[in-house]
C-alpha positions, 0 to 999 in steps of 0.5 A, a space after each residue: 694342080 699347077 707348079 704355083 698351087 702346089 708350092 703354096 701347099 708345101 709351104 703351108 705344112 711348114 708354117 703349120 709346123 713353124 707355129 705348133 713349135 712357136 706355141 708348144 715353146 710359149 707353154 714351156 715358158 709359161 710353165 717355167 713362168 707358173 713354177 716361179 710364182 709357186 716357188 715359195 723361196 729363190 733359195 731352192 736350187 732345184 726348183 730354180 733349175 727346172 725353170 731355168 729349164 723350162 724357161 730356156 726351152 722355150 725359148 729356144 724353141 720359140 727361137 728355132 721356129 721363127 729363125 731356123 723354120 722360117 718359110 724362107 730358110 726351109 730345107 724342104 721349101 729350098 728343096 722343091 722349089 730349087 732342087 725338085 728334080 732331085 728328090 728322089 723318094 717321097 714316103 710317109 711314116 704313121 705314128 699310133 700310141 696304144 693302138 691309137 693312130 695319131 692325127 698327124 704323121 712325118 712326110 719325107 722326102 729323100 734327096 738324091 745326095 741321100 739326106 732327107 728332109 721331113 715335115 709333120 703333115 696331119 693326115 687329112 692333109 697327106 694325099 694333097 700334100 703327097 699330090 702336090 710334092 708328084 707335081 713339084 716332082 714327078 720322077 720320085 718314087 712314092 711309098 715306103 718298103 725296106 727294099 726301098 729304104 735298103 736302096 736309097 741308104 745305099 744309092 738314091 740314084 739307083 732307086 730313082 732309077 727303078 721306074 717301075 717302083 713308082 706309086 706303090 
């Protein structure tokens, strides 16, 4: 995989996120929406509050995911196409409720001046995902340990400097 091929597919996880949030904030409006046809009166306040709420949710939601999760203005977009050589650490986190794993997981990627940035990644998708992120920077340690975790909060230097910890 060329540096090209694996841009595209970082790129595609943020869009895929980009759109979950658009659409999960168009349900919250159209909640809100559903609430003001059953209101039976304007005269409720709490009824009017809850739609507000939803309403503005929404909204915001839908703005967040067009403005602050555009393609061009993400924080992991910027980071492997004009910070790759600092990224120093590269994990994902599992989700499961009740026992039942959930069909998509957070990839993380922690930059050497200790922030880190997250993107949901469905877990069909981690490995290419995972692959494609060793390309952009083949200096990152992969996986998640609480050593790793202890290092890296207290410098991600260091742990980018531990070689043989790579790929566990």
């Amino acid at each position: 995989m060329n540096s090209e091929e694996a841009i595209e597919i970082v790129r595609a996880q943020v869009i895929r996120f980009r759109r979950l949030l658009t659409i999960f904030g168009g349900s919250l409006v159209f909640i809100g929406a559903l609430f003001a046809l059953a209101l039976p009166s304007a005269e409720d306040l709490s009824l009017a509050f809850v739609i507000g709420f939803f309403v503005l949710l929404g909204v915001g939601m839908i703005w967040g995911a067009q403005v602050l999760f555009s393609p061009l203005r993400s924080p992991l977009l910027r980071a492997v196409t004009q910070r790759a050589s600092e990224i120093a650490w590269i994990y994902h986190t599992e989700y499961r409720t009740n026992g039942i794993k959930s069909p998509s997981c957070n990839a993380v990627v922690g930059l050497l001046d200790g922030k880190s940035l997250t993107v949901n990644v469905p877990n069909k998708k981690v490995n290419e995902f995972f692959a494609a992120l060793h390309t952009l920077a083949p200096q990152a340690v992969i996986g998640y340990s609480e050593d790793r975790a202890a290092l890296f909060k207290r410098d991600p230097r260091a742990l980018l400097a531990t070689g043989s910890l790579r790929g566990g």
